[in-house]
C-alpha positions as CSV (number, residue, x, y, z in Angstrom):
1,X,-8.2,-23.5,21.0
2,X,-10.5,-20.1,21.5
3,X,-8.9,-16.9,21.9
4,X,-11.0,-14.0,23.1
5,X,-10.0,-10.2,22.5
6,X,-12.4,-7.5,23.6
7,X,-12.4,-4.9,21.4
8,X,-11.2,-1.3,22.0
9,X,-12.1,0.7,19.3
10,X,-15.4,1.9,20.4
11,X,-16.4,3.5,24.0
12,X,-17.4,1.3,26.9
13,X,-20.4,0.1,26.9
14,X,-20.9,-0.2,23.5
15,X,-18.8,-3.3,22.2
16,X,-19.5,-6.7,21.6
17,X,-16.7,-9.3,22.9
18,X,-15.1,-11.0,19.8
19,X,-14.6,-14.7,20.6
20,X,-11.8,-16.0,18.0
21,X,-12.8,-19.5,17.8
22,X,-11.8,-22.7,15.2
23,X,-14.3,-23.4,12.4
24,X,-17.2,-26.3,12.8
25,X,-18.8,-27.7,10.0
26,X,-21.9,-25.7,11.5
27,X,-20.3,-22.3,9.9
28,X,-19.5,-23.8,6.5
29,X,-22.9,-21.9,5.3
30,X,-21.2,-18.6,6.4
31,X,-18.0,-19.2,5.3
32,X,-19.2,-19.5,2.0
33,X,-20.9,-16.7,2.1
34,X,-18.2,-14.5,3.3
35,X,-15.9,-15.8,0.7
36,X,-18.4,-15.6,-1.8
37,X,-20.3,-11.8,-1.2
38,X,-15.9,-10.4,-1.1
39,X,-13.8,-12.0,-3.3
40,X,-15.8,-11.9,-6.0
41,X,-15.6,-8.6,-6.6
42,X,-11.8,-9.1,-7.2
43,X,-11.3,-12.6,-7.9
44,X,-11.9,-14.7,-10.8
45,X,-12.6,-18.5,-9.7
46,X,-15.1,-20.3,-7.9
47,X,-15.2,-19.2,-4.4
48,X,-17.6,-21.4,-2.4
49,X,-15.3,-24.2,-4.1
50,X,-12.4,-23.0,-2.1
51,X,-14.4,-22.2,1.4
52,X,-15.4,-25.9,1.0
53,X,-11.6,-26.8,0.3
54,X,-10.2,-24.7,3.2
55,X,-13.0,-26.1,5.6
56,X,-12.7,-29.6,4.6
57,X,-8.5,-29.3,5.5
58,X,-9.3,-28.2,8.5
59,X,-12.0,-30.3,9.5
60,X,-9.3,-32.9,8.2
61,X,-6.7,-32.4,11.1
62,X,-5.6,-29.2,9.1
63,X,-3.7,-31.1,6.4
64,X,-4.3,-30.2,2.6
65,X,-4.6,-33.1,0.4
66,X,-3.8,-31.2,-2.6
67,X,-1.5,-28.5,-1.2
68,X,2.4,-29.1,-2.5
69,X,3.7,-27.0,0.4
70,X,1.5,-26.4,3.0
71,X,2.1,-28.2,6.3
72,X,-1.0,-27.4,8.1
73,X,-3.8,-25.5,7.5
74,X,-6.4,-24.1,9.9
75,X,-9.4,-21.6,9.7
76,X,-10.9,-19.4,12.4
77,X,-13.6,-17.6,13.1
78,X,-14.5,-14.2,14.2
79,X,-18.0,-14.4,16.7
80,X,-19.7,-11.4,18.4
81,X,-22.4,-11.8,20.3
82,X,-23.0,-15.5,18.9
83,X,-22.9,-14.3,14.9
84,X,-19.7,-15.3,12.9
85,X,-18.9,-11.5,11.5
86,X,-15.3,-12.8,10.4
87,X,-13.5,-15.8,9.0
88,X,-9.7,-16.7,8.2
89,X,-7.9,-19.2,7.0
90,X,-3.7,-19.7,7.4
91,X,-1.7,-22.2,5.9
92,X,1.6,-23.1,7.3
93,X,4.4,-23.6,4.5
94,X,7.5,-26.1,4.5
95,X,9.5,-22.9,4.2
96,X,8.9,-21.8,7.9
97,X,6.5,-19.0,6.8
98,X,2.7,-18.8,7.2
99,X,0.1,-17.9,4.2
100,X,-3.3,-15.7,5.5
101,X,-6.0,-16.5,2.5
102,X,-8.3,-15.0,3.2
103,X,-8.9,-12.8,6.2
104,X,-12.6,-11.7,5.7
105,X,-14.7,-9.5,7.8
106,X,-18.7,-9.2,7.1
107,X,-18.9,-5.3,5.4
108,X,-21.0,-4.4,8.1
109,X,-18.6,-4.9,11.1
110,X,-15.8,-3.4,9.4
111,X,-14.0,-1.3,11.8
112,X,-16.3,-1.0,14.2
113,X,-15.7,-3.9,16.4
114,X,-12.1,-4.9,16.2
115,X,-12.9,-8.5,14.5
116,X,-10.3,-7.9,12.0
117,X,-7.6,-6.9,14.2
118,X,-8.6,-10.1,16.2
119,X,-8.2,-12.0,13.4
120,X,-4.8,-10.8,12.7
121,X,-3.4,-11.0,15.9
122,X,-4.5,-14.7,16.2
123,X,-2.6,-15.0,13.1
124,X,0.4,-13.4,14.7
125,X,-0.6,-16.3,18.1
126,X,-0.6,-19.3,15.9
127,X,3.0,-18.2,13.8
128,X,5.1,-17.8,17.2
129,X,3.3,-21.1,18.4
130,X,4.6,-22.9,15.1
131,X,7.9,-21.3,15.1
132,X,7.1,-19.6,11.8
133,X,9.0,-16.5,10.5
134,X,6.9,-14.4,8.4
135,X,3.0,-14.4,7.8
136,X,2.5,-13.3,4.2
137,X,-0.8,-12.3,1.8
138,X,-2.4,-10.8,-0.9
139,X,-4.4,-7.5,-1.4
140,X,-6.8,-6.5,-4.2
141,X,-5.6,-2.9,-5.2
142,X,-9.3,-1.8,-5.0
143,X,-9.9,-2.7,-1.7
144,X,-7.6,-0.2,-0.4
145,X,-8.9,0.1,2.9
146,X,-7.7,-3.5,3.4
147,X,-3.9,-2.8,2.8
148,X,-4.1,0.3,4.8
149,X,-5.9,-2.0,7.5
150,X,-2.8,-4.0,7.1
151,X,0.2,-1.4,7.4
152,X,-1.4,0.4,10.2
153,X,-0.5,-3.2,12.0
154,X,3.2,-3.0,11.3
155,X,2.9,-5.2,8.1
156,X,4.8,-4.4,4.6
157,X,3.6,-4.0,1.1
158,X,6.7,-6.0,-0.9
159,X,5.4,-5.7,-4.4
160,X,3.0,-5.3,-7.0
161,X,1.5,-7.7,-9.9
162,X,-1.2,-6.9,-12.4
163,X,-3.6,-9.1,-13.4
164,X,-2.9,-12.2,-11.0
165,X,-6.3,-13.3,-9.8
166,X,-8.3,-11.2,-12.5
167,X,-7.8,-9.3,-15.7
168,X,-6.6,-5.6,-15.1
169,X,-6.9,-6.2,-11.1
170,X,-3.6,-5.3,-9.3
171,X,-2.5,-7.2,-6.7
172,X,0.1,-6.3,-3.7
173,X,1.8,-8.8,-1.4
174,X,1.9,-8.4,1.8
175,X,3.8,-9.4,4.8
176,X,5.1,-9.4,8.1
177,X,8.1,-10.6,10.6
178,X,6.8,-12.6,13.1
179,X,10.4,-12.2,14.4
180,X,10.1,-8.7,15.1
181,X,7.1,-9.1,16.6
182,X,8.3,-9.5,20.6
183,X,8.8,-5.7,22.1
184,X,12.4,-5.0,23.0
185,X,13.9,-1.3,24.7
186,X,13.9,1.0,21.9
187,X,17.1,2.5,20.8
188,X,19.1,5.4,20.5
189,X,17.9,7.4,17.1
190,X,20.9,7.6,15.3
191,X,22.0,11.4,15.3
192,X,22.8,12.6,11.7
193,X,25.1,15.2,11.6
194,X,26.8,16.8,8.0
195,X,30.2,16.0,7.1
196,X,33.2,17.7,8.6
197,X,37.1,16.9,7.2
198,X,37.7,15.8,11.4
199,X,35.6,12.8,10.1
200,X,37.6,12.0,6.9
201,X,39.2,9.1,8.0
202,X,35.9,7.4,9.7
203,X,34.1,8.1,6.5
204,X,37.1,6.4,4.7
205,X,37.2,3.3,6.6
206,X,33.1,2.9,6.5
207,X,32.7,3.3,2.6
208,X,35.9,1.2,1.8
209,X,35.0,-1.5,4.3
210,X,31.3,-1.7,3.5
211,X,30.3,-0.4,0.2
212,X,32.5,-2.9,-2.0
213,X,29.9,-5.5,-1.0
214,X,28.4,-4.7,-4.1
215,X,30.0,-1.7,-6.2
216,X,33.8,-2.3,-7.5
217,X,36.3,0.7,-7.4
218,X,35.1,1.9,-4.2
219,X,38.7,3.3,-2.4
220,X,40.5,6.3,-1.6
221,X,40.1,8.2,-4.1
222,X,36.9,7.8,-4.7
223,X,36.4,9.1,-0.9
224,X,38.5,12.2,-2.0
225,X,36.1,12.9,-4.8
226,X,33.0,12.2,-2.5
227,X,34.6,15.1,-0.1
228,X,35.6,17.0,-2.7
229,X,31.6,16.9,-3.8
230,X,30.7,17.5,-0.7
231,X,32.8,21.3,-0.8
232,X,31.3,22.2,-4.2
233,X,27.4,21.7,-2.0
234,X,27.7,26.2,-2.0
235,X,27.6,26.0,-5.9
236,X,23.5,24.9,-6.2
237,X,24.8,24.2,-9.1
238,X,23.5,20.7,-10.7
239,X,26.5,20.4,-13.2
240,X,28.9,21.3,-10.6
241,X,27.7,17.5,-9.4
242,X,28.0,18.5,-5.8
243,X,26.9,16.4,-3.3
244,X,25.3,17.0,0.7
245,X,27.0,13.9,3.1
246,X,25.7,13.3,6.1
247,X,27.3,10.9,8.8
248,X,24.6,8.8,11.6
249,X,25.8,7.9,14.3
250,X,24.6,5.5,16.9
251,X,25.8,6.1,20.4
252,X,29.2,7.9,18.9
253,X,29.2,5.4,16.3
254,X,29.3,5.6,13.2
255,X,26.3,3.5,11.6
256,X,24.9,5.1,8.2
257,X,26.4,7.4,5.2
258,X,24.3,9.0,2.7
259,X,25.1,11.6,0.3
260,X,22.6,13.2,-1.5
261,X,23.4,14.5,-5.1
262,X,20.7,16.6,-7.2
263,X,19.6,15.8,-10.9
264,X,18.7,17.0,-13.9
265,X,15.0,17.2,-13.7
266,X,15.3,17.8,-10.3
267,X,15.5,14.2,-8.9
268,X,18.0,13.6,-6.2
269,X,20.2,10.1,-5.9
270,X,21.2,8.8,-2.6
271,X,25.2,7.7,-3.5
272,X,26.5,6.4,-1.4
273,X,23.9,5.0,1.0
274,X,25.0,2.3,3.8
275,X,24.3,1.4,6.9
276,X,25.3,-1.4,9.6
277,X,21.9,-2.7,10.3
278,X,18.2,-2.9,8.8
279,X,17.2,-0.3,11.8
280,X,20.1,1.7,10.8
281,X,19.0,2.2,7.4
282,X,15.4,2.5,8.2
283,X,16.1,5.7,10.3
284,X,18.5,6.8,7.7
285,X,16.0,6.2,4.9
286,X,13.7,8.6,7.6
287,X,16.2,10.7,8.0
288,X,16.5,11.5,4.2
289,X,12.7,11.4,3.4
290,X,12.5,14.3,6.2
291,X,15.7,16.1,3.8
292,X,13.5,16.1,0.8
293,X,10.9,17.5,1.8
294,X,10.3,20.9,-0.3
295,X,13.8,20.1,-2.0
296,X,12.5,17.4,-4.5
297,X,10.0,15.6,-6.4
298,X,12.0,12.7,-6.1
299,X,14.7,10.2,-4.5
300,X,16.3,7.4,-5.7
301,X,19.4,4.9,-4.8
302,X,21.0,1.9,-6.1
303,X,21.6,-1.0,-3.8
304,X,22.5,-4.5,-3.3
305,X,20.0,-6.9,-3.5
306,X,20.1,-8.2,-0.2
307,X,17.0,-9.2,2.5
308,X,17.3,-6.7,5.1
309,X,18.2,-4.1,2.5
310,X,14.9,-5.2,0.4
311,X,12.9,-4.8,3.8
312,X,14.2,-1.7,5.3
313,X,13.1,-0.1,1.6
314,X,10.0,-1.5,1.3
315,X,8.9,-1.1,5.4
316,X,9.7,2.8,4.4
317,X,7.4,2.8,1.4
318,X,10.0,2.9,-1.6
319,X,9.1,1.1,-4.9
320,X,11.1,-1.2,-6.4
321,X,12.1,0.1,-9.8
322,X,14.4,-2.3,-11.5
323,X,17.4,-4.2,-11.2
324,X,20.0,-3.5,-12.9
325,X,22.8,-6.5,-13.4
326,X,26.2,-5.8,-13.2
327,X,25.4,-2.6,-13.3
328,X,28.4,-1.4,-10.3
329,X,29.9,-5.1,-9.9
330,X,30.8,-8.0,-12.4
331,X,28.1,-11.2,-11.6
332,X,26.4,-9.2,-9.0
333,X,22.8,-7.5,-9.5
334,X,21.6,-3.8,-7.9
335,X,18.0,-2.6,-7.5
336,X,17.1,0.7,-8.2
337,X,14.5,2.2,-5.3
338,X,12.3,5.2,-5.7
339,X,10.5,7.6,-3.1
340,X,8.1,10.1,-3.9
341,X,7.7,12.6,-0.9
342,X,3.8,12.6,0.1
343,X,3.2,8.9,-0.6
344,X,2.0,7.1,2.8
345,X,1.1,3.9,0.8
346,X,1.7,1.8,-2.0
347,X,-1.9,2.0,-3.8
348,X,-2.0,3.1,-7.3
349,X,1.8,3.4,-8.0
350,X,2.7,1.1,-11.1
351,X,-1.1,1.4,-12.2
352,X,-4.3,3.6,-13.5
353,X,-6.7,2.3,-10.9
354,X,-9.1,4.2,-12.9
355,X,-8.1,2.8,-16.2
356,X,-7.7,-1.0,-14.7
357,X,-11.2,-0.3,-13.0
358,X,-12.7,1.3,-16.6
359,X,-11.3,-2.2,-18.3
360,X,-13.0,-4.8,-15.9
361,X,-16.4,-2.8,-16.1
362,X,-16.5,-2.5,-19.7
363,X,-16.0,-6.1,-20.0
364,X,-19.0,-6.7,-17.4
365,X,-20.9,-4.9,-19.6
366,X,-20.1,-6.4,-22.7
367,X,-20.3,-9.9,-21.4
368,X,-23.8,-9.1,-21.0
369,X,-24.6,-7.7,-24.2
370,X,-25.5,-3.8,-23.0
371,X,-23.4,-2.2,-25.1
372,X,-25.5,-3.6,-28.1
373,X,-28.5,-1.7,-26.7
374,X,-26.8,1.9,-26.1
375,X,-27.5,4.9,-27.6
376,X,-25.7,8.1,-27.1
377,X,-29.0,10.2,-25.6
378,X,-30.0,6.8,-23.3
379,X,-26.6,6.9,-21.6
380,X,-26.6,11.2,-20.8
381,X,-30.5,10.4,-19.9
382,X,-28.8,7.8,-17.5
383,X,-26.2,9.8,-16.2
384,X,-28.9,12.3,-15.3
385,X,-30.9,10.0,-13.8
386,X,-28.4,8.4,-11.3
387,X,-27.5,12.1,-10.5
388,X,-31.3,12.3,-9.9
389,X,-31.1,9.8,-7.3
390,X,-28.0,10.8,-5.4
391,X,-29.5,14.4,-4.9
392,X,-32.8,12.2,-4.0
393,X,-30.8,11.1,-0.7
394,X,-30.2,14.3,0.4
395,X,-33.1,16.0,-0.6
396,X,-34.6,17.5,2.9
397,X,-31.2,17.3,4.9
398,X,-29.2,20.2,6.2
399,X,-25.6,20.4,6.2
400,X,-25.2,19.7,9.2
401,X,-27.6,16.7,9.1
402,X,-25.5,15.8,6.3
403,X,-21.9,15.7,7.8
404,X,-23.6,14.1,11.1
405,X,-25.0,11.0,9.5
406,X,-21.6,10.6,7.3
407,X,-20.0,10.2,10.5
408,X,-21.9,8.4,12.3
409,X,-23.8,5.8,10.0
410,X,-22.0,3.6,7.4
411,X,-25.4,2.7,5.7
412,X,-25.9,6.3,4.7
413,X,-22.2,6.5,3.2
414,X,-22.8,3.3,1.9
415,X,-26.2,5.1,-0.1
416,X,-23.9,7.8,-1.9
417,X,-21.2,5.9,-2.7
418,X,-23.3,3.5,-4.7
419,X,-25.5,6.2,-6.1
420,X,-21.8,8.1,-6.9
421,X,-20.5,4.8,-8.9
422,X,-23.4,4.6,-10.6
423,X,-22.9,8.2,-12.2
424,X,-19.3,7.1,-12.9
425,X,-20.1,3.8,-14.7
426,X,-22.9,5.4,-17.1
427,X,-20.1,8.4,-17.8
428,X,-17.5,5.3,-18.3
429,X,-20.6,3.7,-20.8
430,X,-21.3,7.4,-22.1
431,X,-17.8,7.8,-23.3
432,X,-16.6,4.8,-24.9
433,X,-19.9,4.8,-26.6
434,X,-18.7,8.2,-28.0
435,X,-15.2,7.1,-28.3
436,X,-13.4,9.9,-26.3
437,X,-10.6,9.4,-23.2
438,X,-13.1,10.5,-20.2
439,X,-9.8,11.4,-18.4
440,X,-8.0,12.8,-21.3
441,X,-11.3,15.2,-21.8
442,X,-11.4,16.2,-17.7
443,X,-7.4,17.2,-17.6
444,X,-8.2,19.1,-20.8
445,X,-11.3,20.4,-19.5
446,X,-9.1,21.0,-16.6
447,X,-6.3,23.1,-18.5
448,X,-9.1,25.6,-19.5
449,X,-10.4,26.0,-16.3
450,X,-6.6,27.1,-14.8
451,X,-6.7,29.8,-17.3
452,X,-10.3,30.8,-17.0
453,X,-10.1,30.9,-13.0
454,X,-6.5,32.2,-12.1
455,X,-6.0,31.7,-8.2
456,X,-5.5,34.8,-7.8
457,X,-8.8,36.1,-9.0
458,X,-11.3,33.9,-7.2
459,X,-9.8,32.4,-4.4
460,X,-12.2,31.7,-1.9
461,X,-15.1,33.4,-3.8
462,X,-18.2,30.9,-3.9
463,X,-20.3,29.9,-7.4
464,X,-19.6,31.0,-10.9
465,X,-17.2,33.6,-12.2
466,X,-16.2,34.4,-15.8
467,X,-13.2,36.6,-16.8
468,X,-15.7,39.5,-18.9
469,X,-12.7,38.6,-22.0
470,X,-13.3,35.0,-21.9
């Protein structure tokens, strides 16, 4: 089976074809390679071992002899202009959904010649071919171009582990519905429009017949005091407990109800918040996201725990925060969801990336025995050094020639990013040898500098400037 896609993303004329193709055993060198030169940096274990293991399956007839629930397992590769400049693997599951581990593209084709998203949308061939659901996977939290590589192709960050595959490494798991996959006539928006007492009784019969699916004590009086809420909104007032409720409607029916009730600490909680269908409470989830906007810091809901409810959340970016049994309902379980206005991804939510990357390098360098040899002056010598030879690459170029060659060659980006981490890692090395909190000292350092540059003082001047009483 080969599958070509020509590739898009650059101007015409200028592309390679990418041939998607099944692995021979003539790319097992390659393979290896690929799996070996990426995961590494993110994944404990031996990977040439598992190229091997996912090669021989497939060479096999695609059956795993050691997998407990994979069905079949396949790899393909990526190939432009006769080099291999991607590989994945997929393995079907008994529970009709399908596993990508890995999807790899060579670091120097990376988003320049569409091999990953040919990768992916083979992926997305082979599942509708099988009759499988949902294609699922895993994400280093370091490599967070790869997630956002994924959610710009419609797939879903559903949750968050630390130290799965490595020590201090945070992992995210990601999937997508196959189902939702085929295109269909987009609906209706819903309209949202604020509460009026003309729609008492509609708002009555929604809450009562829907919201009892998981919170006891929903009836009519608990609409009255909703309402009544609702007519305190005027106050501002957060003791007041006022609330904002908004009907959606789809086609002049009523699908969604949220209310929105402000917090101490300036947190607002979504209660109630129900809607007929996954889309329905997608655009509703929108619809408040849009609301909070220069209102809050903060939203947060409780809700069922229920799988469309769980993916309309997580498709709109909102972290799971806990779950809280019995919490509105005897033997039944909610989940508390959280949304922070700004946030376009899940990266670095639940986790320091800094602090989880500080961890894993300090242990690199203690497994080799450098942090025997280190002395304080060595390490700021260091520091200056690497500094020494970031300035080095931009020694005779203009600013211009500067911003040109950071957009238009990856090798030269490549150059200052290295030369950048190297500054970081001997400042990492510099203060633990030291033993103070490098990003306790910068947000202190930071403090002083608020008060010894107020905004209004130096905006937009260029270089130094003291306060004469500082």
């Amino acid at each position: 089976m080969t599958t070509q896609q020509k590739n898009n993303e650059k101007p015409s004329g200028e592309s390679d074809e990418i041939v998607i193709r099944d692995a021979t055993e003539a790319d097992r060198a390659v393979i290896r390679a690929l799996l070996h030169g990426s995961l590494r940096r993110n994944y404990d274990g031996d990977h040439v071992a598992q190229a091997d293991r996912i090669i021989d399956a497939h060479l096999g007839g695609g059956r795993d002899p050691v997998g407990h629930f994979s069905k079949t397992q396949h790899v393909y590769v990526a190939e432009a202009d006769g080099e291999v400049v991607g590989v994945m693997n997929i393995a079907e599951k008994r529970q009709g959904t399908m596993k990508i581990s890995p999807l790899i593209v060579n670091p120097d084709f990376r988003g320049s010649n569409g091999a990953g998203s040919a990768l992916l949308a083979k992926s997305v061939e082979v599942a509708k071919a099988r009759g499988v659901r949902q294609l699922y996977g895993t994400v280093a939290e370091p490599s967070s171009w790869i997630e956002t590589f994924y959610l710009n192709r419609g797939w879903t960050c559903g949750s968050q582990s630390n130290s799965q595959y490595r020590p201090g490494v945070v992992e995210h798991a990601i999937y997508y519905d196959v189902e939702d996959d085929d295109p269909a006539p987009a609906p209706e928006p819903l309209k949202f429009e604020e509460y009026s007492p003309s729609r008492y009784e509609e708002l009555e019969h929604f809450l009562i017949s829907r919201m009892d699916v998981f919170v006891d004590g929903i009836d009519e009086e608990f609409v009255r005091a909703l309402v009544a809420g609702h007519e305190r909104r005027s106050s501002g007032a957060v003791e007041a407990k006022y609330k904002e409720v908004y009907l959606g409607y789809e086609s002049d029916v009523l699908s969604s109800v949220v209310a929105f009730g402000p917090k101490k600490g300036g947190s607002v909680k979504l209660m109630p918040l129900s809607a007929t269908s996954r889309r329905a409470l997608r655009e509703t989830l929108r619809f408040a996201q849009g609301w909070a906007e220069g209102r809050t810091h903060k939203l947060y809901t409780h809700q069922h725990v229920d799988p469309e409810v769980v993916a309309a959340f997580q498709s709109e970016m909102w972290t799971l925060e806990g779950l809280l049994p019995q919490a509105y309902s005897a033997e039944k379980v909610a989940a508390q969801w959280g949304w922070l206005p700004g946030e376009t991804t899940h990266l670095g939510r639940d986790s320091d990336r800094l602090k989880a990357y500080t961890e894993r390098f300090l242990t690199f360098v203690r497994d080799r025995g450098w942090d025997e040899l280190e002395e304080a002056r060595s390490l700021a010598m260091a520091v200056g050094g690497e500094a020494g030879e970031l300035l080095a690459e931009l020694q005779w170029l203009s600013e211009a020639d500067i911003v040109e060659l950071l957009g238009s060659e990856r090798g030269f980006r490549a150059k200052l990013s290295f030369e950048a981490a190297d500054i970081l890692n001997y400042l990492i090395r510099f203060a633990r040898y030291c033993d103070f909190d490098l990003i306790e000292a910068a947000d202190k350092k930071l403090a002083v500098n608020i008060d010894r540059f107020p905004v209004e003082e130096v905006r937009g001047s260029k270089g130094k400037r003291y306060k004469s009483d500082r």
